[in-house]
C-alpha positions in Angstrom: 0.8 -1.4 29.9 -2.2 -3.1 28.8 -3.9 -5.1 31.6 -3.0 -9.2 31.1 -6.9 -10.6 31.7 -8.7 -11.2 28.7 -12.0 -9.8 30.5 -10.3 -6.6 31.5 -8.6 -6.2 28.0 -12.4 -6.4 26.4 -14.1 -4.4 28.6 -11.4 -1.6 27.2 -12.4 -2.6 23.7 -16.2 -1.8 24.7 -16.2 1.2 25.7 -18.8 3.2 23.5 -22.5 3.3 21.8 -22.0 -0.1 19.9 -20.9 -3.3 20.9 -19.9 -5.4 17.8 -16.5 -7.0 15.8 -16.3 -4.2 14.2 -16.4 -1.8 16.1 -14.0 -3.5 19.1 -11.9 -4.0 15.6 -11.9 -0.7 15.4 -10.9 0.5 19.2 -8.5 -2.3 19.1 -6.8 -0.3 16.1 -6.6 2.8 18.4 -5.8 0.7 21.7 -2.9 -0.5 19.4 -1.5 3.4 18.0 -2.1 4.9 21.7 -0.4 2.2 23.7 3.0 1.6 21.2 2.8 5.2 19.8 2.9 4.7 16.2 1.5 7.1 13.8 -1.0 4.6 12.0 -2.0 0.9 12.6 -3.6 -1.3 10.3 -5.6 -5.1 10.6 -5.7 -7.4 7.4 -7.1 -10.6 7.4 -6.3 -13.3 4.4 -8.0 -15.8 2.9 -6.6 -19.1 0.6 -8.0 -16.1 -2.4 -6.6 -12.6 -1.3 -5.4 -10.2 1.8 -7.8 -7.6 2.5 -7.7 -4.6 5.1 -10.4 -4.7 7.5 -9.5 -1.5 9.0 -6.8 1.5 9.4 -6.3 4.3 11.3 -6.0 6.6 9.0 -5.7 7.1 4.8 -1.9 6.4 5.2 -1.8 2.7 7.1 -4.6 1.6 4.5 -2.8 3.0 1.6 0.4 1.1 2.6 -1.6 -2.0 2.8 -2.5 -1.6 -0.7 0.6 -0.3 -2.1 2.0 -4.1 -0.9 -1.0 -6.2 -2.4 -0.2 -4.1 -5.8 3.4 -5.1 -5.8 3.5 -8.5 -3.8 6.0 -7.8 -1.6 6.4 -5.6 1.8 6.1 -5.8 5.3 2.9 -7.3 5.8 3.5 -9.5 2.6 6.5 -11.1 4.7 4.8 -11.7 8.2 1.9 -13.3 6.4 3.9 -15.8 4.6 6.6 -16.2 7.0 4.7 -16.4 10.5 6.8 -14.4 12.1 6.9 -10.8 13.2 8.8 -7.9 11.1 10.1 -5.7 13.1 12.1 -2.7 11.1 13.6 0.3 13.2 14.8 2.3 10.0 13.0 1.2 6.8 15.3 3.4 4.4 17.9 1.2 5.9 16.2 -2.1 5.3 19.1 -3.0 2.5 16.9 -3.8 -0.4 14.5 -5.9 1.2 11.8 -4.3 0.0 12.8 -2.7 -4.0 9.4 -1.5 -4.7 7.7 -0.7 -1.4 10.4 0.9 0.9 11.0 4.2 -1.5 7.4 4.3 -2.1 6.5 4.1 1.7 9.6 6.6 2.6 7.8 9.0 0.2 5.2 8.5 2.2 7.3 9.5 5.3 7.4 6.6 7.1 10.3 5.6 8.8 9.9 2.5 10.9 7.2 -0.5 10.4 6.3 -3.3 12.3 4.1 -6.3 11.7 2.8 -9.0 13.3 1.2 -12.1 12.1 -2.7 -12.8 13.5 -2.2 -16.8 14.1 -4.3 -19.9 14.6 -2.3 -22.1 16.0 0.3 -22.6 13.3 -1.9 -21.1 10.6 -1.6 -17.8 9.7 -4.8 -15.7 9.1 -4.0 -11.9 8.8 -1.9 -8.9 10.2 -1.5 -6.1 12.6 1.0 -3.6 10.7 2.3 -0.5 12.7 4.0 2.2 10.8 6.1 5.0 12.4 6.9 8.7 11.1 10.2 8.3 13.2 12.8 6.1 13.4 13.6 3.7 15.8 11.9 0.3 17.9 9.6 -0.1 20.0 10.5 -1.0 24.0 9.9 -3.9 25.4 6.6 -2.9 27.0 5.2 -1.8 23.8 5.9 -4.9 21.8 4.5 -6.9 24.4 1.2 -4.5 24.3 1.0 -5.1 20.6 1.5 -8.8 20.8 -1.2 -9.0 23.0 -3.7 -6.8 20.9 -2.7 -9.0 17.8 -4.3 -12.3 19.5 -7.2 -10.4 20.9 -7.7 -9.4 17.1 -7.3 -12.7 15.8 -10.1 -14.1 18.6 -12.1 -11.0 17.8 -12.1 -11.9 13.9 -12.2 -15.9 13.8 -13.7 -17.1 17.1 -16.8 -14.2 17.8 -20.4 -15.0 17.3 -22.6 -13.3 14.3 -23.6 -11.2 17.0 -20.7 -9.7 18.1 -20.5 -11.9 21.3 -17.3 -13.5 22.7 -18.4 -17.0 23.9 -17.0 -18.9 26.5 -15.1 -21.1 23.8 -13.3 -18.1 22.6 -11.6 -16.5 25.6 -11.0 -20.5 26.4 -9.1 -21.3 23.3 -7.1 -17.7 23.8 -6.1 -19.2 27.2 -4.8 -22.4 25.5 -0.9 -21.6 25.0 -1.1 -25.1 23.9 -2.3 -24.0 20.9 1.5 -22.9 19.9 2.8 -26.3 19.8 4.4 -27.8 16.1 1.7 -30.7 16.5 -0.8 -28.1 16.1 0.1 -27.1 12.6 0.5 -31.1 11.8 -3.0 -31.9 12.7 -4.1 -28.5 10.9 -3.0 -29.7 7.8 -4.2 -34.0 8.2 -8.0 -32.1 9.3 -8.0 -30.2 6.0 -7.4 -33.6 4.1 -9.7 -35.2 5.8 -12.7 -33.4 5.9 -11.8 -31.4 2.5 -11.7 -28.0 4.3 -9.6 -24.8 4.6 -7.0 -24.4 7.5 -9.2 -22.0 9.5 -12.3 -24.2 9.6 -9.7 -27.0 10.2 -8.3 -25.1 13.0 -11.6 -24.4 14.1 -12.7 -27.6 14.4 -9.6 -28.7 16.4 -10.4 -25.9 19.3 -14.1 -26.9 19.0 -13.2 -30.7 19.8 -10.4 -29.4 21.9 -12.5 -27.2 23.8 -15.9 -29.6 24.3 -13.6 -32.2 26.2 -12.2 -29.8 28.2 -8.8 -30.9 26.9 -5.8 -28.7 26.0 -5.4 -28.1 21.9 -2.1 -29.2 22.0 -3.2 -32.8 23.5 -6.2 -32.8 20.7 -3.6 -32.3 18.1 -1.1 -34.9 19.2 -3.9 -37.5 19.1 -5.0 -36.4 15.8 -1.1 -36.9 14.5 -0.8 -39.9 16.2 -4.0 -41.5 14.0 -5.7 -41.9 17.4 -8.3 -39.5 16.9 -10.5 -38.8 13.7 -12.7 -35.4 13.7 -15.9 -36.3 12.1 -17.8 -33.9 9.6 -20.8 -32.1 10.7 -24.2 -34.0 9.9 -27.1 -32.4 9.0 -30.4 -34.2 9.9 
């Protein structure tokens, strides 16, 4: 099992030569095949334009990744547009779900896939897929592991610094489980009209706000919702 403190969990992620998103990307990747053992594991973010992998253990995860960009539909395709995890314990099973990429990814030998969604909030912004040579789901332990690894990879990708370093604001917002609540996505969606953004920047200017009062993002949101609070844009001077 992974360890449950966010400062523990990075110091795991920086373990080598080089200290930056990428590469704690990278370990993360590993962290993510060693601790559920899948074959391969792959991290895609997505903008409003297109999904794009940031990185794969190996030629087979990325492939996949590509194979459902090509055809629109897929595993990934799914958690991305539905929020929610896909969890498949026999994909040659999966009863059509998938016409175009389950017989190319079973000629691929895998056998089991597994994908959850990076979220912000209620917004959506990539995924962790885990594909499996063998059949079956993963324990409770494992799924747990992987959950965990999916928010650090959604802090490590929207909330780090252009140096590489996690601030204080991000291992606070990962703390927020506020952050879960419907309002969230409410107020996600009345920022972007108002200040003509996209829902990350939207999101990020909730947990910003959120996060310089010292008050849960949850709370934030509410008041936003409620028309009692009005995020301004940013001046320049």
């Amino acid at each position: 099992m992974l360890p449950h403190g966010w400062a523990e969990l990075v110091a795991l992620l920086d373990q080598g030569p080089a200290v930056d998103p990428m590469s704690r990307v990278q370990r993360l990747c590993v962290l993510c095949q060693e601790v559920t053992g899948v074959t391969g594991v792959a991290l895609s973010v997505a903008t409003d334009e297109a999904r794009s992998t940031v990185w794969a253990t190996d030629d087979l995860a990325d492939r996949l990744e590509e194979l459902q960009d090509t055809l629109g539909e897929g595993p990934s395709v799914e958690a991305l547009q539905s929020g929610e995890s896909v969890l498949v314990a026999d994909l040659i099973r999966s009863d059509g779900r998938w016409p175009g990429f389950t017989p190319a990814a079973a000629g691929e030998g895998v056998r089991a896939v597994f994908v959850l969604p990076l979220r912000m909030g209620a917004v959506c912004v990539g995924t962790l897929a885990l594909h499996r040579n063998r059949v079956g789901t993963l324990d409770d332990g494992q799924f747990k592991d992987a959950w965990v690894l999916a928010e650090a990879a959604t802090t490590l990708l929207m909330l780090s610094s252009p140096d590489g370093e996690l601030s204080e604001a991000s291992a606070w917002v990962l703390g927020d489980r506020s952050r879960f609540r419907p309002e969230v996505h409410q107020a996600v969606g009345v920022t972007m009209v108002h200040l003509d953004v996209g829902p990350r920047d939207a999101y990020a200017r909730i947990c910003a706000h959120a996060f310089a009062n010292n008050t849960p993002i949850g709370q934030v949101a509410a008041e936003i919702v409620g028309k009692r609070l009005r995020l301004e844009t940013d001046r320049t001077d």
